[in-house]
mmJSON file of the N, C-alpha and C atoms, coordinates in Angstrom:
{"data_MODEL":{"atom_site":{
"group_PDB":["ATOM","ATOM","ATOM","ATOM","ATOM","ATOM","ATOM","ATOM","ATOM","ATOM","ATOM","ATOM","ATOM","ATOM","ATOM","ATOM","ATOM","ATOM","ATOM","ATOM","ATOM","ATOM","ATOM","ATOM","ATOM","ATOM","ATOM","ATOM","ATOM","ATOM","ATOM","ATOM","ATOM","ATOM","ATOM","ATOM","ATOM","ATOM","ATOM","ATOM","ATOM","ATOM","ATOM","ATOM","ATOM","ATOM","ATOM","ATOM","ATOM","ATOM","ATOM","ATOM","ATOM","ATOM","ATOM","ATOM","ATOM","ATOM","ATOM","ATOM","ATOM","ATOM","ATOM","ATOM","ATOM","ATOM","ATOM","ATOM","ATOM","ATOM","ATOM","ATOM","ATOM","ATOM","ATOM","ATOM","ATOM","ATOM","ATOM","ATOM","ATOM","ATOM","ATOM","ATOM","ATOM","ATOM","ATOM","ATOM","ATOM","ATOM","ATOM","ATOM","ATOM","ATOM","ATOM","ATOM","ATOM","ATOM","ATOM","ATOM","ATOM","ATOM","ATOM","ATOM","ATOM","ATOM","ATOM","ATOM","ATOM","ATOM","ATOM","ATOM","ATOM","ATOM","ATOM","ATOM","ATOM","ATOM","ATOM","ATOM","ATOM","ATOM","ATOM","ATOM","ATOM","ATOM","ATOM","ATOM","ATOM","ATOM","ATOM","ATOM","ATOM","ATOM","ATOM","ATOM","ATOM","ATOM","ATOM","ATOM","ATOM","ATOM","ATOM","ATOM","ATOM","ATOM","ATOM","ATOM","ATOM","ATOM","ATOM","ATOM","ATOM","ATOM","ATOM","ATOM","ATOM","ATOM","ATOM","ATOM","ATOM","ATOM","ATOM","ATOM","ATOM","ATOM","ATOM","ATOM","ATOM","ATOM","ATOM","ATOM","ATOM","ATOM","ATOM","ATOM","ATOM","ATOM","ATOM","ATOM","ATOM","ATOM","ATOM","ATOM","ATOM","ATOM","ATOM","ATOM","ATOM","ATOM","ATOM","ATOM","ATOM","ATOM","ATOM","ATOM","ATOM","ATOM"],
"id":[1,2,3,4,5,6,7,8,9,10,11,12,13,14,15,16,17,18,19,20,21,22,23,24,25,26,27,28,29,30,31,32,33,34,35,36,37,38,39,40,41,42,43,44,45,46,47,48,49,50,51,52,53,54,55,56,57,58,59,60,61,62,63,64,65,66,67,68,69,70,71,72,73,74,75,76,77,78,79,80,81,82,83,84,85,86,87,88,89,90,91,92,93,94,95,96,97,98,99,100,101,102,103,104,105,106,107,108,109,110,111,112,113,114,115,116,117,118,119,120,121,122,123,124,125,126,127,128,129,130,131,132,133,134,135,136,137,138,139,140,141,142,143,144,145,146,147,148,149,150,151,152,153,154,155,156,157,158,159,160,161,162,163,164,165,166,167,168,169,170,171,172,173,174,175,176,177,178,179,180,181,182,183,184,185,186,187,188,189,190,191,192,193,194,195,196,197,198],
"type_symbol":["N","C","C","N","C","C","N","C","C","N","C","C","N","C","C","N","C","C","N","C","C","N","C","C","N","C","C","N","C","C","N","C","C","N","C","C","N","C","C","N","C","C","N","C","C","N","C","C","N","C","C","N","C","C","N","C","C","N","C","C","N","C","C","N","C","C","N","C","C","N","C","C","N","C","C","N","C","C","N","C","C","N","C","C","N","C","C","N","C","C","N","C","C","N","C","C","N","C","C","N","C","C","N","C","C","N","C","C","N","C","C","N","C","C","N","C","C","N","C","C","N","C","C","N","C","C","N","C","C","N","C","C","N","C","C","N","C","C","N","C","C","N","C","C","N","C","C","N","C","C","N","C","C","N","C","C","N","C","C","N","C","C","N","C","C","N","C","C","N","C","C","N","C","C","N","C","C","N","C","C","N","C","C","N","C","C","N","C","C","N","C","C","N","C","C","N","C","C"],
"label_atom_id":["N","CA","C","N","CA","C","N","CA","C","N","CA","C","N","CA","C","N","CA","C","N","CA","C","N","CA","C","N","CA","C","N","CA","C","N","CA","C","N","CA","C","N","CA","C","N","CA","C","N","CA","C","N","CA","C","N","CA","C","N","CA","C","N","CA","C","N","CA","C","N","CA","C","N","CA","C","N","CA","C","N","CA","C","N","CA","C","N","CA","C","N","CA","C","N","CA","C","N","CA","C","N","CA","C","N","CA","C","N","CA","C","N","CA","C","N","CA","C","N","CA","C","N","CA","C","N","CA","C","N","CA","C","N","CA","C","N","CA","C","N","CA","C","N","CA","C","N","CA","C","N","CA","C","N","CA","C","N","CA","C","N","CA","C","N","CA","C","N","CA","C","N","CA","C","N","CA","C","N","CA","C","N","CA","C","N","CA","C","N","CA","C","N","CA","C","N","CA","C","N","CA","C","N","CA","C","N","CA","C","N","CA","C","N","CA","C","N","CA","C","N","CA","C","N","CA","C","N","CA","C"],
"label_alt_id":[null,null,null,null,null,null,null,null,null,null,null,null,null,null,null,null,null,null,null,null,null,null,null,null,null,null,null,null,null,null,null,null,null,null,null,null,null,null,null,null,null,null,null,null,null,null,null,null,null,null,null,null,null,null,null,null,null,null,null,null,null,null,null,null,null,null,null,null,null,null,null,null,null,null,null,null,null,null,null,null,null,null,null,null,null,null,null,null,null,null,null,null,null,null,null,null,null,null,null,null,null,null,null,null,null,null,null,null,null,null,null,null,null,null,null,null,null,null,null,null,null,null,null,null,null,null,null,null,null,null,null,null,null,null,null,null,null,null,null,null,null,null,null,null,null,null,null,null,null,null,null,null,null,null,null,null,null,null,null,null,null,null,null,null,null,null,null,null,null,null,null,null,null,null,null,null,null,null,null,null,null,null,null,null,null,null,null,null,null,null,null,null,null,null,null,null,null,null],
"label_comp_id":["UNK","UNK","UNK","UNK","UNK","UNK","UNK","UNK","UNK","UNK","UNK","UNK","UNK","UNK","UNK","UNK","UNK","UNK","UNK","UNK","UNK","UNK","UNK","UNK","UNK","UNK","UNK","UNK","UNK","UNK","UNK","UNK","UNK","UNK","UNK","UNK","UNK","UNK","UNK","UNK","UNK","UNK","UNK","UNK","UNK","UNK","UNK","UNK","UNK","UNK","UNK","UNK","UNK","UNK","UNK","UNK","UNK","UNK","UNK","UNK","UNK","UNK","UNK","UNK","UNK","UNK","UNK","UNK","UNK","UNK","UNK","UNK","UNK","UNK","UNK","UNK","UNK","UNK","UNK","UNK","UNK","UNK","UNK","UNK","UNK","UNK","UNK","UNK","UNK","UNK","UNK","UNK","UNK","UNK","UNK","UNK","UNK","UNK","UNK","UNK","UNK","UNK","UNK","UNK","UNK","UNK","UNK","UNK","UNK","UNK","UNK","UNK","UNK","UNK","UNK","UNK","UNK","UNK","UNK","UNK","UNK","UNK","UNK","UNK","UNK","UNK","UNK","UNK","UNK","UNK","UNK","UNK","UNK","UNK","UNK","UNK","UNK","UNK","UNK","UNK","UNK","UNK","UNK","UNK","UNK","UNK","UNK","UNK","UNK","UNK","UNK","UNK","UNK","UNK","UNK","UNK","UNK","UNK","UNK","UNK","UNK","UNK","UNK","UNK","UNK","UNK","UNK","UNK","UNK","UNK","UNK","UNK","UNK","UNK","UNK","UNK","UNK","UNK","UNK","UNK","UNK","UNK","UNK","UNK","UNK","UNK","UNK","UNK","UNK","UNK","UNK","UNK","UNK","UNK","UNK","UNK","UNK","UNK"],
"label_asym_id":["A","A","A","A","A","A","A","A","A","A","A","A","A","A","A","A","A","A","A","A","A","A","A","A","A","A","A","A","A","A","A","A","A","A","A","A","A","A","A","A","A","A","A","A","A","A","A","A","A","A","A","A","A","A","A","A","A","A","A","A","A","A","A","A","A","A","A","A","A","A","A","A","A","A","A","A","A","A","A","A","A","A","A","A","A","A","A","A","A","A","A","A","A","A","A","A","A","A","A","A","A","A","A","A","A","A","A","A","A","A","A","A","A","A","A","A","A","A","A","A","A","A","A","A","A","A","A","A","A","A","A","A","A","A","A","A","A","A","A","A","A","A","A","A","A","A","A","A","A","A","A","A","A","A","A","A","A","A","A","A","A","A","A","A","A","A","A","A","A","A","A","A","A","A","A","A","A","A","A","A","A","A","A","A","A","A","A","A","A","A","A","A","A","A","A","A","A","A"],
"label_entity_id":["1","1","1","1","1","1","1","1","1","1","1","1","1","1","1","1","1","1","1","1","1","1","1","1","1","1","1","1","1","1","1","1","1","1","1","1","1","1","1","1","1","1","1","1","1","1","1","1","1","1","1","1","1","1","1","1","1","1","1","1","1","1","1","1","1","1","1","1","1","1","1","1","1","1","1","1","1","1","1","1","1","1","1","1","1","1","1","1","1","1","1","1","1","1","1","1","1","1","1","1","1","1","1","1","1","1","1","1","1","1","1","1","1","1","1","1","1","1","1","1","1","1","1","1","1","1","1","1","1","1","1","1","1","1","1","1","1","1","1","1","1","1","1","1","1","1","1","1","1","1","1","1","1","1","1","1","1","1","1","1","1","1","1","1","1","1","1","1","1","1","1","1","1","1","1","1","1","1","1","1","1","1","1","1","1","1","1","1","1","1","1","1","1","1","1","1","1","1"],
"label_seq_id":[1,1,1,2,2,2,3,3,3,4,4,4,5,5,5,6,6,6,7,7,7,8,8,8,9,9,9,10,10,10,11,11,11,12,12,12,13,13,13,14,14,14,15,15,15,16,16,16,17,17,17,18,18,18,19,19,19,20,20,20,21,21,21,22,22,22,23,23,23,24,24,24,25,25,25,26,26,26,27,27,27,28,28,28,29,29,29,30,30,30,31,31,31,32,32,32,33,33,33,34,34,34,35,35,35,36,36,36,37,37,37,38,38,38,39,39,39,40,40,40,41,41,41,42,42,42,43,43,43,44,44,44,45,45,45,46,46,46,47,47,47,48,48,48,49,49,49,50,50,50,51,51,51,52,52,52,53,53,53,54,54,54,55,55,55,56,56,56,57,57,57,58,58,58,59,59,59,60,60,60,61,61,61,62,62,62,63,63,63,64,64,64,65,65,65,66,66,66],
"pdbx_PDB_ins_code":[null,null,null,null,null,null,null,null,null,null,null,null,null,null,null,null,null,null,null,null,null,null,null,null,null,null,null,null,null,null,null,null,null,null,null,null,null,null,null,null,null,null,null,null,null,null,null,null,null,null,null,null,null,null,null,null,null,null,null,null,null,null,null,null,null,null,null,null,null,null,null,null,null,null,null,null,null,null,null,null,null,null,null,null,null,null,null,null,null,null,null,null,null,null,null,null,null,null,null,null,null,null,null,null,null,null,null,null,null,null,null,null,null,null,null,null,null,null,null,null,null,null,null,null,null,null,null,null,null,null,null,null,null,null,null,null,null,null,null,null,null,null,null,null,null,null,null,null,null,null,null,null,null,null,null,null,null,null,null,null,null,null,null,null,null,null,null,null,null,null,null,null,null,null,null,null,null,null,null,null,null,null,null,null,null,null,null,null,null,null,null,null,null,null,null,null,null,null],
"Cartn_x":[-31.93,-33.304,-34.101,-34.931,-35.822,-36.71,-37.509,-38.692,-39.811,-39.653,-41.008,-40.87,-39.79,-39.174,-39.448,-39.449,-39.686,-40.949,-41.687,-43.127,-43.661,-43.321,-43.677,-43.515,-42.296,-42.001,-42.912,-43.026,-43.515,-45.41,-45.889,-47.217,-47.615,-46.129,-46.099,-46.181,-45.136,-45.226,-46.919,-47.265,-48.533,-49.594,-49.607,-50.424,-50.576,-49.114,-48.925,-49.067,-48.959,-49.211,-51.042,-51.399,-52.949,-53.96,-53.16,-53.466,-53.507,-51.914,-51.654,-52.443,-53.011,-53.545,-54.783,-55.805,-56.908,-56.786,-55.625,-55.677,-55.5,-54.721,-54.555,-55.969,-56.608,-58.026,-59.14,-59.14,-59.833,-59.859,-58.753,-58.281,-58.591,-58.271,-58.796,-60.405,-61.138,-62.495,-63.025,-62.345,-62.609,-62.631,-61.312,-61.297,-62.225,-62.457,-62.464,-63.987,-64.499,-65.488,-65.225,-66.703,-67.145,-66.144,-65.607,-65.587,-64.95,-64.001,-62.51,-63.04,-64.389,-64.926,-64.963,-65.351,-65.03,-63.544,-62.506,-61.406,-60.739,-61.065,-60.912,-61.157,-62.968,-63.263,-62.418,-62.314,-61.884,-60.144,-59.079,-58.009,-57.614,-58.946,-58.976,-59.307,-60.247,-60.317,-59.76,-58.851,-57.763,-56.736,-56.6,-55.753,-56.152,-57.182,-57.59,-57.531,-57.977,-57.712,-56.373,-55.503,-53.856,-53.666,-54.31,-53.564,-54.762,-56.147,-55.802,-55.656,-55.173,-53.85,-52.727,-52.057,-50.917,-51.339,-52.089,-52.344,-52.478,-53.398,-53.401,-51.916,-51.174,-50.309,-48.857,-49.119,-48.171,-48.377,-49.756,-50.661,-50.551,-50.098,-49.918,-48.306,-47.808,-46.396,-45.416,-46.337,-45.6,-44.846,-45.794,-44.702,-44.008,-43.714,-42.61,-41.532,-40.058,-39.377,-38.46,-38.773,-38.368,-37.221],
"Cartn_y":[-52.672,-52.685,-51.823,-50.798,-50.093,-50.487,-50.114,-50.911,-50.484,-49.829,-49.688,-50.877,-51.464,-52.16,-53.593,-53.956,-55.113,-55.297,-54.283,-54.282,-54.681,-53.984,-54.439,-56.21,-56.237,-57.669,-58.829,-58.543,-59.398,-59.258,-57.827,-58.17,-58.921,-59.047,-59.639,-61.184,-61.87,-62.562,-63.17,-62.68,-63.079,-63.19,-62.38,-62.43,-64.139,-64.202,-65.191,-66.937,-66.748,-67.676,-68.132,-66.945,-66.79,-67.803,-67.184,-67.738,-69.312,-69.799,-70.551,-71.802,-71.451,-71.769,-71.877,-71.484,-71.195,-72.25,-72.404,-73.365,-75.123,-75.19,-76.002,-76.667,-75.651,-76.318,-76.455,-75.996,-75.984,-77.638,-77.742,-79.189,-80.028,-79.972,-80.854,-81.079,-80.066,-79.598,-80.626,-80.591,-81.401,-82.441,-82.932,-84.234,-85.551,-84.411,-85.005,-84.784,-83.598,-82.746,-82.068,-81.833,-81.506,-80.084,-79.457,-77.852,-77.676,-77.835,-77.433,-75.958,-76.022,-74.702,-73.833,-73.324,-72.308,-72.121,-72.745,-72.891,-72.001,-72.371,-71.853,-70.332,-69.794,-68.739,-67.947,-67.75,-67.42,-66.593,-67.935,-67.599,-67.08,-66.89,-66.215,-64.622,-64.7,-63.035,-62.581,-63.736,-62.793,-62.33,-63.013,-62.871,-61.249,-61.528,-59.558,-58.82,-59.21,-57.841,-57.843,-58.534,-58.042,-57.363,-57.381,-56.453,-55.095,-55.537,-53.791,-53.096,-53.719,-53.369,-52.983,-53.336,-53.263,-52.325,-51.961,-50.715,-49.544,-49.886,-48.566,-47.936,-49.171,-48.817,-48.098,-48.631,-47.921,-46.465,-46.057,-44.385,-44.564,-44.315,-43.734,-43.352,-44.344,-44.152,-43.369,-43.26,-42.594,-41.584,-40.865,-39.54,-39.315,-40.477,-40.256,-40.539,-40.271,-40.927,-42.105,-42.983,-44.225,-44.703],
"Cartn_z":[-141.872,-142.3,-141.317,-141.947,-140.896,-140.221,-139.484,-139.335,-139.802,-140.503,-142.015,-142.382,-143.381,-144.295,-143.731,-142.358,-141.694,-141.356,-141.071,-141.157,-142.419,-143.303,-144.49,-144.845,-144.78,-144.752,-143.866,-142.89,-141.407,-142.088,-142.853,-143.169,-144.258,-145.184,-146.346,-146.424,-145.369,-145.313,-144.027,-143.231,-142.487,-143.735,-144.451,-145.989,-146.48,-146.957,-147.565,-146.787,-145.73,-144.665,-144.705,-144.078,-144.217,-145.409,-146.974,-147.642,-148.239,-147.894,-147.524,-146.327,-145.474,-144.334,-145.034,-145.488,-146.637,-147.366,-148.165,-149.393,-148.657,-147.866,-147.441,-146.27,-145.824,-144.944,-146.107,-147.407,-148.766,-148.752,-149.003,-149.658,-148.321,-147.539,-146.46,-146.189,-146.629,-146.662,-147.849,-149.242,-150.301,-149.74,-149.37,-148.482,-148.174,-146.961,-145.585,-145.145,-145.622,-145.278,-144.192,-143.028,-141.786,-141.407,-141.009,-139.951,-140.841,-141.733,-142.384,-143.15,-143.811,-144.689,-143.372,-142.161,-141.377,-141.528,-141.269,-141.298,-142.356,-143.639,-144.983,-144.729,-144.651,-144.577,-143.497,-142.696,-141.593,-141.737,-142.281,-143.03,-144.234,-145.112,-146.406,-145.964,-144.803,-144.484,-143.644,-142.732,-142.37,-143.421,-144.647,-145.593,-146.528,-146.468,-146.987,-146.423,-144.758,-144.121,-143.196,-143.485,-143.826,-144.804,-146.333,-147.559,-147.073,-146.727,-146.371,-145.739,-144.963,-143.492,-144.02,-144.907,-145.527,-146.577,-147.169,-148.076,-147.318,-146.093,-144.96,-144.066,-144.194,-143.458,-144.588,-145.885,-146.859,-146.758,-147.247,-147.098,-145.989,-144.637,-143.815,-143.132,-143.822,-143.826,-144.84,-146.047,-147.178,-146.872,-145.977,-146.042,-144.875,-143.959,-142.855,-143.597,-142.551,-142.942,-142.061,-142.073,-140.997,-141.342],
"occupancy":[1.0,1.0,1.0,1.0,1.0,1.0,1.0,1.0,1.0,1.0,1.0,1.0,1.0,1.0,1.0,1.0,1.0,1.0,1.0,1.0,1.0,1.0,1.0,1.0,1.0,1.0,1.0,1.0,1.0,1.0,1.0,1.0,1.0,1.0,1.0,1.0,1.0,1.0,1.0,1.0,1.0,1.0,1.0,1.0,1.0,1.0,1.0,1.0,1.0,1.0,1.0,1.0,1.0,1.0,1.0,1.0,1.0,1.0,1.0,1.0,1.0,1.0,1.0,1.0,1.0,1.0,1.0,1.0,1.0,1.0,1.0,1.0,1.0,1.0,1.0,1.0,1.0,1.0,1.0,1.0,1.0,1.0,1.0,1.0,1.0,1.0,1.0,1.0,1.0,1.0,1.0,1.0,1.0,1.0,1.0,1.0,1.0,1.0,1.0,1.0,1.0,1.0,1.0,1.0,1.0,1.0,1.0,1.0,1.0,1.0,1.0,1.0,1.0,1.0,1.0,1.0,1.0,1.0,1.0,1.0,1.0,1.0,1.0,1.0,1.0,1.0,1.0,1.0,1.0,1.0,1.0,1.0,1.0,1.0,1.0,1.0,1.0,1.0,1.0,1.0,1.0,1.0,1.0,1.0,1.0,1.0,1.0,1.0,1.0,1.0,1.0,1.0,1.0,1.0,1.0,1.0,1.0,1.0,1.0,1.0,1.0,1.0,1.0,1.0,1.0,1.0,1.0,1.0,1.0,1.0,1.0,1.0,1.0,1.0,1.0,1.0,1.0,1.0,1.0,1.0,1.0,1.0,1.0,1.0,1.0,1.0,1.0,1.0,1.0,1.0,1.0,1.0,1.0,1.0,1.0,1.0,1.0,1.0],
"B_iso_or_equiv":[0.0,0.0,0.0,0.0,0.0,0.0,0.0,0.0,0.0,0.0,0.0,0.0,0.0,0.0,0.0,0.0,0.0,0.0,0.0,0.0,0.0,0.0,0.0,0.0,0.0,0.0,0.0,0.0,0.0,0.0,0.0,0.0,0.0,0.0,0.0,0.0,0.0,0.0,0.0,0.0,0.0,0.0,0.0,0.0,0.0,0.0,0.0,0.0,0.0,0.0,0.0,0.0,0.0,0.0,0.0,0.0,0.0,0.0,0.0,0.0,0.0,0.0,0.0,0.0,0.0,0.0,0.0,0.0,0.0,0.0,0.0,0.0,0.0,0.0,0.0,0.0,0.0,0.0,0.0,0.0,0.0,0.0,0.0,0.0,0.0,0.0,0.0,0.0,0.0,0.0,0.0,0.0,0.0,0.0,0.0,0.0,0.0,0.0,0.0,0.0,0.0,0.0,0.0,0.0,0.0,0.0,0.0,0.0,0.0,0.0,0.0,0.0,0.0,0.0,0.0,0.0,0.0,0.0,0.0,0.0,0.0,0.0,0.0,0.0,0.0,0.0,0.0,0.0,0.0,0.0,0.0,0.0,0.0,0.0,0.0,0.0,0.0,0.0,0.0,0.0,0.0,0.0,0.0,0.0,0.0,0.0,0.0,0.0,0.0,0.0,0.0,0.0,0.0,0.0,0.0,0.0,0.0,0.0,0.0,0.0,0.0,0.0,0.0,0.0,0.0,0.0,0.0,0.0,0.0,0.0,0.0,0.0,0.0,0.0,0.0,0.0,0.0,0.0,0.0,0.0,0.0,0.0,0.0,0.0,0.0,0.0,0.0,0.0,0.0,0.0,0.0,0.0,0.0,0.0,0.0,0.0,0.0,0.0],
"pdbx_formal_charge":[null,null,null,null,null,null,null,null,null,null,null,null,null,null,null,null,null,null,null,null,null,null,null,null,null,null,null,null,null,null,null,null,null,null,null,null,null,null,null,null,null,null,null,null,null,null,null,null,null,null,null,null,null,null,null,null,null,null,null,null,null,null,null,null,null,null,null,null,null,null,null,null,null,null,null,null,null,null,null,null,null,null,null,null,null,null,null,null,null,null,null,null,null,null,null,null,null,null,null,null,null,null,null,null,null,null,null,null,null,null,null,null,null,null,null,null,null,null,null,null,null,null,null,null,null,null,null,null,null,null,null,null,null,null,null,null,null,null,null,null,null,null,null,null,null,null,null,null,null,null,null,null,null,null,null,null,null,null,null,null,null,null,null,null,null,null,null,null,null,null,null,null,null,null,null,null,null,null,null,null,null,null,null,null,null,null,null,null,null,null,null,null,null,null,null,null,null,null],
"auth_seq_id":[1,1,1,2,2,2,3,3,3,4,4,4,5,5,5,6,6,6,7,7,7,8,8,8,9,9,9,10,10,10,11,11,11,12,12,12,13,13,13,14,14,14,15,15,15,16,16,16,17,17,17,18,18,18,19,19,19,20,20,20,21,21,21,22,22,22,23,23,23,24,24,24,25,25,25,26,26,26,27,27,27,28,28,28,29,29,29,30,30,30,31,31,31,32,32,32,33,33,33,34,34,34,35,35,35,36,36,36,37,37,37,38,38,38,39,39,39,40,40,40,41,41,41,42,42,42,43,43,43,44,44,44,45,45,45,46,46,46,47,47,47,48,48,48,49,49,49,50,50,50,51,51,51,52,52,52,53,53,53,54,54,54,55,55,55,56,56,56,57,57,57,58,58,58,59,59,59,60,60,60,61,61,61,62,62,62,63,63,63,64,64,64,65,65,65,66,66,66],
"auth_comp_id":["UNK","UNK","UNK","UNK","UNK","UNK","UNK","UNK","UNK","UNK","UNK","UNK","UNK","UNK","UNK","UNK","UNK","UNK","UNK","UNK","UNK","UNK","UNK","UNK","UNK","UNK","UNK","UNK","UNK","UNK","UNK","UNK","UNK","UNK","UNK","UNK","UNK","UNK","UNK","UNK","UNK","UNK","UNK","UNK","UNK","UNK","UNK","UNK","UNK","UNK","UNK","UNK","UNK","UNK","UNK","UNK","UNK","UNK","UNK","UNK","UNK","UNK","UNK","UNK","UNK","UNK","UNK","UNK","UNK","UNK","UNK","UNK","UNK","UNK","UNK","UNK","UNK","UNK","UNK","UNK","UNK","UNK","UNK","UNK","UNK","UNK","UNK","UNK","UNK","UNK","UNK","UNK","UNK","UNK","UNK","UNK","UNK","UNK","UNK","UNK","UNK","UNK","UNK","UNK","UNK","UNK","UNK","UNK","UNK","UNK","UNK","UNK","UNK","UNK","UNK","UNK","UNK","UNK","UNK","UNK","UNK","UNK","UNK","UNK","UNK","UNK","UNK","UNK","UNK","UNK","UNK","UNK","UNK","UNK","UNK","UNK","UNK","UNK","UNK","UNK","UNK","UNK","UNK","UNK","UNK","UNK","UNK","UNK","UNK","UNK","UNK","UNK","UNK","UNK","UNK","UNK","UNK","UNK","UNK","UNK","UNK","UNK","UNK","UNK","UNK","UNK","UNK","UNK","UNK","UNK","UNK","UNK","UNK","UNK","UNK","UNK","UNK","UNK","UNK","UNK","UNK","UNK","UNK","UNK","UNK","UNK","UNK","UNK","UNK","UNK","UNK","UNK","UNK","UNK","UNK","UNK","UNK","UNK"],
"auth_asym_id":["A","A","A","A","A","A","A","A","A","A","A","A","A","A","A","A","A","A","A","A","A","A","A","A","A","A","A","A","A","A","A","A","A","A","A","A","A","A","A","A","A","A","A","A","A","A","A","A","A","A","A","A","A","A","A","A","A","A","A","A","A","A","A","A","A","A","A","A","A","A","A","A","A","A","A","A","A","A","A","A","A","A","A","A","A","A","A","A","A","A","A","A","A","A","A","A","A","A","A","A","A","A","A","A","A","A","A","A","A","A","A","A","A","A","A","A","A","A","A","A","A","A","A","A","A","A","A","A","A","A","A","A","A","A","A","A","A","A","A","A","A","A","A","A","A","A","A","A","A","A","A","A","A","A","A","A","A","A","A","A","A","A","A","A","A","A","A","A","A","A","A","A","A","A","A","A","A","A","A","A","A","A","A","A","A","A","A","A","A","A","A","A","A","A","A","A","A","A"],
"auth_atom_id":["N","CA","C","N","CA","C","N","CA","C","N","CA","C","N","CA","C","N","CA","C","N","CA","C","N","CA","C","N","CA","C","N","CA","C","N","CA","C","N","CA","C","N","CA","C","N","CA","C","N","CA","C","N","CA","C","N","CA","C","N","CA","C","N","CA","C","N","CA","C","N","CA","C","N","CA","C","N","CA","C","N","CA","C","N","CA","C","N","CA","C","N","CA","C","N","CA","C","N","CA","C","N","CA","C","N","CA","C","N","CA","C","N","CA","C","N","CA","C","N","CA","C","N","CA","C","N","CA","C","N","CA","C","N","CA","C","N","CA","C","N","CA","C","N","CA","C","N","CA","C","N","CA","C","N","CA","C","N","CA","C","N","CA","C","N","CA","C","N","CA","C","N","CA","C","N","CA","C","N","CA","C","N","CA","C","N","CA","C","N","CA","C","N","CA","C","N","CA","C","N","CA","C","N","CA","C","N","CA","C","N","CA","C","N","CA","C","N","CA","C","N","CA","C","N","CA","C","N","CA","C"],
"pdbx_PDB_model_num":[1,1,1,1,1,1,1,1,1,1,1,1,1,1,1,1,1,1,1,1,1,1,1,1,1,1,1,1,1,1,1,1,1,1,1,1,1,1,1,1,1,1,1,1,1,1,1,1,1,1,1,1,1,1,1,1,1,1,1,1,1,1,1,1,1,1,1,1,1,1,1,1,1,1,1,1,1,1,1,1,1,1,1,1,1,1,1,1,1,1,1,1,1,1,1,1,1,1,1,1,1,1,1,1,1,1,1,1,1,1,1,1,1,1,1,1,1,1,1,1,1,1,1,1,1,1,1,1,1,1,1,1,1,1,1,1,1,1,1,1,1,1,1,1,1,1,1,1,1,1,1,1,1,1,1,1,1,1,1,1,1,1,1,1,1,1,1,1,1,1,1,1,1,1,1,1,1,1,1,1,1,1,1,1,1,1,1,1,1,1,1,1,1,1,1,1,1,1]
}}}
């Protein structure tokens, strides 16, 4: 595996975590109330700005070859 290919992977999955992390302080937020909505916000935009981290880093990698 290259390490394009693992990068890719390693941002794919931090993505999916992120979001994850989001849904799960959501529901605790429904809950429970009190801080959990910072919590939410916070892991939802780290969750976007991983994909456009990961869109920047595809267009910038396209045309090497790793």
């Amino acid at each position: 595996m290259s390490l394009k290919y693992f990068h890719i992977f390693f941002v794919t999955i931090t993505t999916l975590l992120a979001f994850c992390i989001a849904a799960w302080e959501f529901a605790n937020y429904r809950a429970f109330g009190g801080g959990h909505l910072i919590g939410t916000l916070i892991a939802a935009l780290f969750g976007v700005a991983m994909i456009v981290y990961g869109f920047w880093f595809l267009k910038k990698t396209k045309r090497l070859i790793l």
